[in-house]
RODO-2510 file (C-alpha; in nm, 4 decimals, decimal comma):
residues 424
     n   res          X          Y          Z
     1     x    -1,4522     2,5605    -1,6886
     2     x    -1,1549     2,7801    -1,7294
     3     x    -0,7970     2,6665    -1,7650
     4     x    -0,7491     2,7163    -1,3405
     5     x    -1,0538     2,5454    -1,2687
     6     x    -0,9745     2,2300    -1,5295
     7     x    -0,6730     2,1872    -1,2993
     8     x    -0,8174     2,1469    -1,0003
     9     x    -1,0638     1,9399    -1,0862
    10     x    -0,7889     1,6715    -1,2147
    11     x    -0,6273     1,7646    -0,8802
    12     x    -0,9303     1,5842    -0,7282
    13     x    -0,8384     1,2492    -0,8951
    14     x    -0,5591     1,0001    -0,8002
    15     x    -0,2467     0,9655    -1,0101
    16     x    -0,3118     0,5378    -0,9996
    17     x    -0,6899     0,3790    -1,0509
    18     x    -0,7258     0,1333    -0,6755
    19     x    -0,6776    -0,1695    -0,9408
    20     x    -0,4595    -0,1991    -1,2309
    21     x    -0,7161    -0,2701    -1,5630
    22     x    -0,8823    -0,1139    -1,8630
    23     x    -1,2371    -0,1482    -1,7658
    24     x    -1,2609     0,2680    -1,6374
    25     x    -1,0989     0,3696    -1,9518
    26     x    -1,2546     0,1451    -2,1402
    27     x    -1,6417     0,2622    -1,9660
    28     x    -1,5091     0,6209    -2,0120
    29     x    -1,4719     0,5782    -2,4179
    30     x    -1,7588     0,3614    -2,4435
    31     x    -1,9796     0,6713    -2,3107
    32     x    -1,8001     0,9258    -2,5380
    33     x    -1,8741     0,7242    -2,8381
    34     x    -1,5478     0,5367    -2,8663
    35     x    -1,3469     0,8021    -2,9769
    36     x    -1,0581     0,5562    -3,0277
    37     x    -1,1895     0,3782    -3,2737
    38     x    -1,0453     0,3754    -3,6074
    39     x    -0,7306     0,5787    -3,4971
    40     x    -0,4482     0,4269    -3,6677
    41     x    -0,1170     0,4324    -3,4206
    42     x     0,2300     0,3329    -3,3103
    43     x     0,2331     0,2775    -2,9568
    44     x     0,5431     0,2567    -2,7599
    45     x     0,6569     0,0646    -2,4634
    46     x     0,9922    -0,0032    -2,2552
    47     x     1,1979     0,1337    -1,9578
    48     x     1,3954     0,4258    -2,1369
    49     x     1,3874     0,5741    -2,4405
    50     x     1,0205     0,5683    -2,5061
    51     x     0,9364     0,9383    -2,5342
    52     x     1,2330     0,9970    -2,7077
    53     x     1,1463     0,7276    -2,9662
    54     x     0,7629     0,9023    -2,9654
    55     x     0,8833     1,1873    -3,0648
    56     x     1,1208     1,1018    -3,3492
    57     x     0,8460     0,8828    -3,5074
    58     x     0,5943     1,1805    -3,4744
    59     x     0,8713     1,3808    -3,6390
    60     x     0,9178     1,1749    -3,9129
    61     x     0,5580     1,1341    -4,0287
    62     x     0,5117     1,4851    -3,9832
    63     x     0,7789     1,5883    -4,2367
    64     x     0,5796     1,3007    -4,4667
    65     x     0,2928     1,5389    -4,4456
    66     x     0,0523     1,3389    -4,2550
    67     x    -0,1288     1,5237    -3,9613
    68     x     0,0144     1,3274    -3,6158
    69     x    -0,1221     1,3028    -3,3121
    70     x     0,1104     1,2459    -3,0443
    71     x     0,0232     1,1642    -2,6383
    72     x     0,3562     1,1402    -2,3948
    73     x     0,3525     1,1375    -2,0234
    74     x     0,4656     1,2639    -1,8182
    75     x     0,4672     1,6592    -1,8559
    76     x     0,7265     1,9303    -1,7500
    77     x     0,5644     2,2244    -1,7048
    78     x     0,2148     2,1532    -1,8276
    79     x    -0,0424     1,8473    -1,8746
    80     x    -0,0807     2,0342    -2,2650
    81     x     0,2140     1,9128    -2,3597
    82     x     0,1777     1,5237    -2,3267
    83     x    -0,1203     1,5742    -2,6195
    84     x     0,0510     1,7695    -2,9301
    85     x    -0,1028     1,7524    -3,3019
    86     x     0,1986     1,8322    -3,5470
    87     x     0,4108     1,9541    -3,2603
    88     x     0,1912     2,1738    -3,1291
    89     x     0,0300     2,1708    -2,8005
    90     x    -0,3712     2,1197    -2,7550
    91     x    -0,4768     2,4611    -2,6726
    92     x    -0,6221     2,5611    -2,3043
    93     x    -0,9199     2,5993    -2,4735
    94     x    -0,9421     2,2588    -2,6245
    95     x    -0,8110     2,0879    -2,3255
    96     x    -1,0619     2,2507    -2,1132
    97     x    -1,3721     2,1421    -2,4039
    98     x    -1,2918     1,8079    -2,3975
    99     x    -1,2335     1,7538    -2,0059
   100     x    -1,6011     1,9518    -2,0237
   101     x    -1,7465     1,6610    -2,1993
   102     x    -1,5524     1,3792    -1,9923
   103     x    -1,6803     1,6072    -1,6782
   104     x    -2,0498     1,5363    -1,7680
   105     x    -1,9753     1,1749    -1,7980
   106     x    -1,8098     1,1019    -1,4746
   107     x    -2,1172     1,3228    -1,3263
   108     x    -2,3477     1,0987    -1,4670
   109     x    -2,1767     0,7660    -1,4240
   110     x    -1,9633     0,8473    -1,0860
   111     x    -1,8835     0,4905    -0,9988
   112     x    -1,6186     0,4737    -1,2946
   113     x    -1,3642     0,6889    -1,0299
   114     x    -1,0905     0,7015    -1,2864
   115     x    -0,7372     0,7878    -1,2396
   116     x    -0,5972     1,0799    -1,3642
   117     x    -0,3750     0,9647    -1,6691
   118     x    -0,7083     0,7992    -1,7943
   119     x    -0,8695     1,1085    -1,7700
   120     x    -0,5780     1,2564    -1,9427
   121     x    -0,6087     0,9531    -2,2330
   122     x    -0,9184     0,9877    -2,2987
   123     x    -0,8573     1,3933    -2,3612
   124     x    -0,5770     1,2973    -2,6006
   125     x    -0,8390     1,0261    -2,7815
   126     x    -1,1526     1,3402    -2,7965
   127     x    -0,8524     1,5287    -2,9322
   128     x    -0,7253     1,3435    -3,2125
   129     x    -1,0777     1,2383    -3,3153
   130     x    -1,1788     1,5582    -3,3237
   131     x    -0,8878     1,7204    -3,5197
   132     x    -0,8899     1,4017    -3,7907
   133     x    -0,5267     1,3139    -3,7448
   134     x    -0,3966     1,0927    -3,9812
   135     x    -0,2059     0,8675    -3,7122
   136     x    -0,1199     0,8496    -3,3653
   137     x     0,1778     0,8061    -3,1698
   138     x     0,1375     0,6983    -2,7974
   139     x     0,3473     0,6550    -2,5321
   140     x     0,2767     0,4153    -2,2908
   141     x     0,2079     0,5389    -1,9470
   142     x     0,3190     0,1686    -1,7269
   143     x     0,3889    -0,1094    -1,8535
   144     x     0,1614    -0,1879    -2,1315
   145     x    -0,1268    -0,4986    -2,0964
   146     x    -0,3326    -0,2627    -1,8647
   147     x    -0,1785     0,0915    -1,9845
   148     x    -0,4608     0,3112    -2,0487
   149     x    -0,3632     0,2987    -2,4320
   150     x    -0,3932    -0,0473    -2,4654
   151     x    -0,7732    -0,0159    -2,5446
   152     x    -0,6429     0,0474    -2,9024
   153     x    -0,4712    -0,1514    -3,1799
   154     x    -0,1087    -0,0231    -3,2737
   155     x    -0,0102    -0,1088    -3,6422
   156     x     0,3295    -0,0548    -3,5182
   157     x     0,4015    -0,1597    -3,1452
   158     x     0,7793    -0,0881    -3,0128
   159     x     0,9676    -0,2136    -2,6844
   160     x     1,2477    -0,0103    -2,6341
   161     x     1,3994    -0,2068    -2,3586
   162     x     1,3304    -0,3760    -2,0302
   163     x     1,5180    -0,2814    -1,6796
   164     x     1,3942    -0,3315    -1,3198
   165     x     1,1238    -0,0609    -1,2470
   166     x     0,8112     0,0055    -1,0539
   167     x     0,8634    -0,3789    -0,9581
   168     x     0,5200    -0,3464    -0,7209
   169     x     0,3194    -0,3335    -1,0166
   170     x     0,5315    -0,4380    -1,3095
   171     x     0,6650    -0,7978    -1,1491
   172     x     0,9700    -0,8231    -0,9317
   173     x     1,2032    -0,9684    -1,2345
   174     x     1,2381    -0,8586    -1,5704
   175     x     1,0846    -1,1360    -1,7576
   176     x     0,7453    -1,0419    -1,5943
   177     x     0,8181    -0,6627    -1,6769
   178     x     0,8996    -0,8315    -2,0680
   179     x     0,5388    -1,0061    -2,0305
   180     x     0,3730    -0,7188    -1,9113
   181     x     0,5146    -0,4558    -2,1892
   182     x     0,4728    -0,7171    -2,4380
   183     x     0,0634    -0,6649    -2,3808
   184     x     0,0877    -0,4034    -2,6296
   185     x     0,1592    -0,6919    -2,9440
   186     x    -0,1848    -0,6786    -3,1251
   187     x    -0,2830    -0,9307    -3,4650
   188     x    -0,1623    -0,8650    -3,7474
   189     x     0,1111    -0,5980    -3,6083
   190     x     0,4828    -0,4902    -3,6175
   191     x     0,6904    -0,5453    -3,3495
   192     x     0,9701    -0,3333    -3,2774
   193     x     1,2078    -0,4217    -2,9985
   194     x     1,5828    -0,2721    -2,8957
   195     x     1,6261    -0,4751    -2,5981
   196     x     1,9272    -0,7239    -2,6355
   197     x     1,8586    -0,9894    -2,3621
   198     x     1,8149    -1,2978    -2,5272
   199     x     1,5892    -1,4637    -2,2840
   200     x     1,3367    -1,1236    -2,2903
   201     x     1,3701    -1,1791    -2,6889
   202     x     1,2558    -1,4962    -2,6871
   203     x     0,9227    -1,3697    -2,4495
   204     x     0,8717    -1,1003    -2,7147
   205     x     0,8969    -1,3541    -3,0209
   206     x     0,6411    -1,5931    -2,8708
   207     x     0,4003    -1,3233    -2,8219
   208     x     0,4508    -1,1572    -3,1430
   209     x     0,3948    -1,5510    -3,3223
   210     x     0,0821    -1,6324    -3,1171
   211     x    -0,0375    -1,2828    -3,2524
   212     x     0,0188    -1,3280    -3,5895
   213     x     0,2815    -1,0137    -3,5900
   214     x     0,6185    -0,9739    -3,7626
   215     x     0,9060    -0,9404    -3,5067
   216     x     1,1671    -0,7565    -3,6656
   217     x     1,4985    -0,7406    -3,3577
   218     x     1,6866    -0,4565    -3,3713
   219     x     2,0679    -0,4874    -3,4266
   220     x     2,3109    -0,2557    -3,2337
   221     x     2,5732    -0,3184    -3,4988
   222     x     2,4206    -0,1262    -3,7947
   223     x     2,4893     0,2131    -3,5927
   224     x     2,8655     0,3915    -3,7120
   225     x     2,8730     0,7212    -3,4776
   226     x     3,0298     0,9799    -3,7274
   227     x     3,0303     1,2614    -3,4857
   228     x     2,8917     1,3973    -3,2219
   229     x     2,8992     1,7161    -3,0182
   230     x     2,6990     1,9453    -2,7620
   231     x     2,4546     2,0247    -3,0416
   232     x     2,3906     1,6909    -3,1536
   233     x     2,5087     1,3598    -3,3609
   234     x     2,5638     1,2550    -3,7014
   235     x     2,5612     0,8487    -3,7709
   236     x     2,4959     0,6044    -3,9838
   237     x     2,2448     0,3420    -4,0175
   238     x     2,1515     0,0527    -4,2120
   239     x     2,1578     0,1931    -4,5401
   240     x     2,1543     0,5516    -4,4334
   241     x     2,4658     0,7913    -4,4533
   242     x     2,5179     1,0847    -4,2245
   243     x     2,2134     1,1148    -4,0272
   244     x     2,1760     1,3942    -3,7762
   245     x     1,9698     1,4560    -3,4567
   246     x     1,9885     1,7557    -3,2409
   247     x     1,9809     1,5500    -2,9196
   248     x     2,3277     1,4067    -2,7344
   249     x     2,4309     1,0808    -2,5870
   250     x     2,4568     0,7135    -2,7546
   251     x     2,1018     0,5762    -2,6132
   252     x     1,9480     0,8667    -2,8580
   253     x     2,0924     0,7093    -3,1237
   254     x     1,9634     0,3522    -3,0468
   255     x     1,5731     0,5587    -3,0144
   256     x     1,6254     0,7303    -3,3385
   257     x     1,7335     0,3996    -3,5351
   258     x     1,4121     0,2532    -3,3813
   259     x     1,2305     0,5217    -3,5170
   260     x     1,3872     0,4773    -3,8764
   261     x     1,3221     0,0896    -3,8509
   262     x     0,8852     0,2446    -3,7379
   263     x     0,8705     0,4794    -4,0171
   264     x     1,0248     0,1939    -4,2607
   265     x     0,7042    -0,0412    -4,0913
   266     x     0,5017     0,2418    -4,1460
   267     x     0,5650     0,3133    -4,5167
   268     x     0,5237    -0,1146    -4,5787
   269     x     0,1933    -0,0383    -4,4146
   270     x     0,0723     0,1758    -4,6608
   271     x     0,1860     0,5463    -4,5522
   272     x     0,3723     0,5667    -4,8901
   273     x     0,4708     0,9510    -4,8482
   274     x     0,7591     0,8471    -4,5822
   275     x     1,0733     0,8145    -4,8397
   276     x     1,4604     0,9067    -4,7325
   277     x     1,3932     1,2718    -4,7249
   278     x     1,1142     1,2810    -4,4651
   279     x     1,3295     1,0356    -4,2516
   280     x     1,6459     1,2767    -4,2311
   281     x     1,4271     1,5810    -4,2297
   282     x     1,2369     1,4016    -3,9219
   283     x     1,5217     1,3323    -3,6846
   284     x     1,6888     1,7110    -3,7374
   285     x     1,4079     1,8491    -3,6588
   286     x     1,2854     1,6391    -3,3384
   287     x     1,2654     1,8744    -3,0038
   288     x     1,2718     1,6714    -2,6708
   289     x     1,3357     1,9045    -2,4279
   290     x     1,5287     1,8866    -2,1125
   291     x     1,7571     1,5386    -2,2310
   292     x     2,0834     1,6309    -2,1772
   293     x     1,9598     2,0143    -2,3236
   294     x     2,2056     2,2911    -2,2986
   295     x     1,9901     2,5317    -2,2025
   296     x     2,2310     2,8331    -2,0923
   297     x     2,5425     2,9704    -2,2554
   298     x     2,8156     3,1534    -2,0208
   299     x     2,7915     2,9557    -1,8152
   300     x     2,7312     2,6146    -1,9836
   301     x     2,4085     2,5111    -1,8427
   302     x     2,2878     2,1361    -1,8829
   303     x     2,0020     1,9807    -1,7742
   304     x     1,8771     1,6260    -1,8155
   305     x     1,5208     1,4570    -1,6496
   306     x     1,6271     1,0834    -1,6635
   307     x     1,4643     0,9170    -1,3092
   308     x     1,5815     0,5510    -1,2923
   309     x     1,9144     0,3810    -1,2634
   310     x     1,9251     0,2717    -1,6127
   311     x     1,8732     0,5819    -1,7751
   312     x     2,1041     0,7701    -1,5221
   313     x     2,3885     0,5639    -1,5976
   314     x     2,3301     0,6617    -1,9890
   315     x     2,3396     1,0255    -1,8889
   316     x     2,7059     1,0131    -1,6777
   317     x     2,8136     0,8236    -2,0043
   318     x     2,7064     1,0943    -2,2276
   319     x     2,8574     1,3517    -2,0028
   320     x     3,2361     1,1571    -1,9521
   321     x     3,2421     1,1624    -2,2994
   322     x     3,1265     1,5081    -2,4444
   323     x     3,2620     1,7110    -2,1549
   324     x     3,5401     1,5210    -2,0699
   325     x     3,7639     1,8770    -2,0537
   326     x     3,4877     2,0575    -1,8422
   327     x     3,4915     2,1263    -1,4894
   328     x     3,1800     2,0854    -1,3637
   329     x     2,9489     2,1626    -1,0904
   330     x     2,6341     1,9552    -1,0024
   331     x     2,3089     2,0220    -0,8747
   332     x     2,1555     1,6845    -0,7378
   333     x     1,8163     1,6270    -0,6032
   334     x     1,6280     1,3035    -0,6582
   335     x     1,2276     1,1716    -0,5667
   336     x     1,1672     1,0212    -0,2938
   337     x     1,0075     0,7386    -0,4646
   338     x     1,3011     0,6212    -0,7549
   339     x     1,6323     0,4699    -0,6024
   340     x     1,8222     0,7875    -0,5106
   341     x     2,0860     0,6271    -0,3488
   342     x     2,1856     0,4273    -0,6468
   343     x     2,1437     0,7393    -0,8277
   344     x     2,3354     0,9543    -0,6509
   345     x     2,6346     0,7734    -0,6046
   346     x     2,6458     0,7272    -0,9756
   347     x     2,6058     1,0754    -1,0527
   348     x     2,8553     1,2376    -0,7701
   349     x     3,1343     1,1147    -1,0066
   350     x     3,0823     1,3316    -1,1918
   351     x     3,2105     1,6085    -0,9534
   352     x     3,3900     1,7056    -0,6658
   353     x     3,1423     1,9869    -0,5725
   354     x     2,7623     1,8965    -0,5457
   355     x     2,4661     2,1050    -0,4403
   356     x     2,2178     1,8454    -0,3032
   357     x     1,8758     2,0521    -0,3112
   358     x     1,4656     1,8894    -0,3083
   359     x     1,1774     1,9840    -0,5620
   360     x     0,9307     2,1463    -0,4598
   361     x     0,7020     1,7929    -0,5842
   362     x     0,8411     1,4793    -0,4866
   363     x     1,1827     1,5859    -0,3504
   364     x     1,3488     1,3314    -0,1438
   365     x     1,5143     1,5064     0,1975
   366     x     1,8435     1,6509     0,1046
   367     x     2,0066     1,5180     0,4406
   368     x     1,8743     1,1430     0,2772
   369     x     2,1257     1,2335     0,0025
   370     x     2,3958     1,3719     0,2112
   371     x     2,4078     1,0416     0,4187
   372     x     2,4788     0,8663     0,0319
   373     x     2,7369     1,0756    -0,0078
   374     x     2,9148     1,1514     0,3678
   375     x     3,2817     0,9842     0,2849
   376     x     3,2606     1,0778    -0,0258
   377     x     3,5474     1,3581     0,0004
   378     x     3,2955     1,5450    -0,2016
   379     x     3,2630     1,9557    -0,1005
   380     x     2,9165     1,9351    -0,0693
   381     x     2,6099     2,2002    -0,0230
   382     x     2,3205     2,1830     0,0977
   383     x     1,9658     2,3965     0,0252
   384     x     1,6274     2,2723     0,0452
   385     x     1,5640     2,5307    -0,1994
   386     x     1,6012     2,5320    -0,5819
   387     x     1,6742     2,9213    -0,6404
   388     x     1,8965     2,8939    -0,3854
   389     x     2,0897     2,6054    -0,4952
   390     x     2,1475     2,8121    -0,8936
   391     x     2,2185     3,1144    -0,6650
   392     x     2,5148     2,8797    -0,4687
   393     x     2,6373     2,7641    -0,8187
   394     x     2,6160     3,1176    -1,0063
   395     x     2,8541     3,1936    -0,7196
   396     x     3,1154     2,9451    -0,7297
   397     x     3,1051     2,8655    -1,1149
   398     x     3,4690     2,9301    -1,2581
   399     x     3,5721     2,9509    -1,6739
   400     x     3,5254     2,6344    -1,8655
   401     x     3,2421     2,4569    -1,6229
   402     x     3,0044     2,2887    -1,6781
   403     x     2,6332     2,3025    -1,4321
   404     x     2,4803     1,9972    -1,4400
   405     x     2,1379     1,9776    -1,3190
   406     x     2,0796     1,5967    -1,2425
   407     x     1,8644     1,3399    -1,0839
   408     x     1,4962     1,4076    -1,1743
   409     x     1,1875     1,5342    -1,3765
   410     x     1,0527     1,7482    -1,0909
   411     x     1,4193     1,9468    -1,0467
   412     x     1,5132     1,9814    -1,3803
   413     x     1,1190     2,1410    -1,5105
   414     x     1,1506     2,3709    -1,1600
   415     x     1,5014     2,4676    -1,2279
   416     x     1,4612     2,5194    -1,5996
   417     x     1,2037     2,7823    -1,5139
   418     x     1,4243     2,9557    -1,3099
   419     x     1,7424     3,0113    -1,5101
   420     x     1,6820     3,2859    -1,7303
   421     x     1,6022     3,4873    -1,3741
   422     x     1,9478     3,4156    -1,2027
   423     x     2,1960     3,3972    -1,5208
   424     x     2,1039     3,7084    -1,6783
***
């Protein structure tokens, strides 16, 4: 198969399996030899921050010299970006090789039907067997006790944090989401959390003592900001002077500390190359694309992907305080399947003129979003169109304003592709 042809033959399989559960992943492996096994990992749960936190700890073992595997979901432009080895993407060729083996399994064995993020696993497994990494990072898809990368053992397993989301799978409260997530606590393991809720804490600490693990909490307090600008942060923790990541807003510094306190796990675990130097060198060179990226100057261009209520609030935070002196302009559109009216009325205070436009994938209606905001006293636009709604904000941009291009993974990849075309 060819690159084109790989894609549509993932296009024939459903995003979701019909049941939540590891037996098609687990059938898939077991016919490809259990490429899994004996991968050493870190894998990462929670509501926000989990890609984020992925990438830092890839980062930071990388600059140890190890070779890292690391599997994120989901992608912007690509699906060859959610499997990297050392930062670099699994070639078309590769990608196509190993769906080519995973092809002739399904053939033989069709009543597996998997979804398509455990086809998409089980590439990322071929992938880092094949190429001998030394460790993998991997972000979990959902939840965690029936994520498609729970069929392997994390050293290292990390909760971020735990808000209300996809409640029809997940559990309608957050101590069910806690339970869920918390699927990922192995034997003999690390547990990681950042979450603060004490009753959530106590879910995690249970789980981590029936399994043997060591639950080391996470403590807010050990983070001094020392400064922080559009091209990044310096701060302090623990122990650690003047540490500096090229990515904005406070919830980056609460996933970077996380991955300090993984690599720190990591090193007690016998990956003795991660010292001080690899840690700093780790977080300034982490790339995570499209979280609160400037990715235009002259005009200011800004573009963040964050899709849920929690992590939208953490962006208008970030924003307030940066570009507090900015006018600003923002581009809005939102899925139809996250809470967009929640989301939108959060992020229309952040200015009094607002393009509302839809994605081409997943775009809820723009007149949904007008309705959200119809006494606002907003000046509002409207475009169903993407191009069109950069064209509308090209035209009305003024000296010292910010574009902000809000609300969603879909907009913000379709959008990004589009800039360098209209602000030449």
């Amino acid at each position: 198969m060819n690159y084109q042809q790989c894609l549509q033959y993932l296009n024939t399989f459903k995003r979701f399996g019909d049941k939540p559960g590891l037996h098609r992943i687990r059938k898939i492996l077991s016919k490809l030899g259990n490429p899994e096994k004996n991968i050493k990992c870190v894998q990462i749960a929670g509501t926000n921050g989990k890609g984020s936190t992925a990438a830092m700890s890839a980062s930071i073992l990388q600059s140890a010299g190890y070779k890292v595997g690391l599997y994120t979901s989901p992608h912007l432009f690509q699906y060859n970006e959610r499997i990297k080895i050392n930062n670099q993407n699994i070639s078309n060729a590769d990608f196509c090789r190993q769906l080519g083996v995973i092809k002739k399994v399904l053939k033989k064995n069709p009543e597996i039907n998997p979804a398509l993020f455990e086809i998409l696993t089980a590439i990322a497994f071929l992938q880092f067997r094949d190429k001998q990494i030394d460790i993998a990072v991997l972000e979990v898809g959902l939840g965690g006790r029936l994520d498609s990368t729970n069929v392997i053992k994390a050293i290292v397993a990390v909760i971020t944090n735990i808000d209300l989301e996809h409640t029809e799978i997940l559990g309608k409260t957050k101590e069910k989401i806690a339970t869920e997530k918390a699927g990922i606590i192995k034997s003999n393991s690390v547990v990681i959390t950042g979450e603060t809720n004490k009753k959530l804490l106590k879910i995690f600490g249970q789980i981590a003592k029936k399994n043997k693990s060591k639950f080391s909490i996470f403590k807010k307090n050990e983070i001094s900001l020392q400064k922080y600008s559009a091209h990044g942060q310096i701060f302090n923790f623990k122990k650690y002077k003047n540490l500096e990541i090229p990515l904005m807003g406070q919830h980056q510094l609460l996933n970077s500390s996380l991955a300090v306190i993984v690599a720190e796990s990591l090193q007690k675990k016998g990956f003795d190359n991660i010292d001080e130097k690899s840690i700093r060198q780790g977080l300034k060179n982490v790339s995570w694309p499209l979280r609160l990226e400037i990715v235009h100057q002259n005009p200011k261009i800004l573009i963040d992907v964050g899709h849920n209520i929690h992590g939208i609030k953490a962006i208008k935070q970030s924003i307030d305080e940066i570009f507090k002196k900015s006018n600003k302009i923002l581009i809005l559109g939102c899925s139809y399947d996250k809470p967009y009216k929640q989301m939108a009325k959060t992020l229309s205070e952040l200015s009094d003129k607002i393009i509302l436009t839809k994605a081409k994938y997943h775009g809820e209606e723009i007149k949904e979003l007008e309705k959200v905001l119809d006494k606002s006293g907003k000046t509002i636009y409207l475009t169903n169109n993407v191009t069109k709604a950069l064209q509308i904000a090209k035209k009305i941009v003024k000296r010292n304003t910010l574009i902000m291009i809000l609300g969603g993974l879909y907009l913000g990849a379709e959008a990004r592709q589009k800039i360098k075309t209209i602000f030449r």
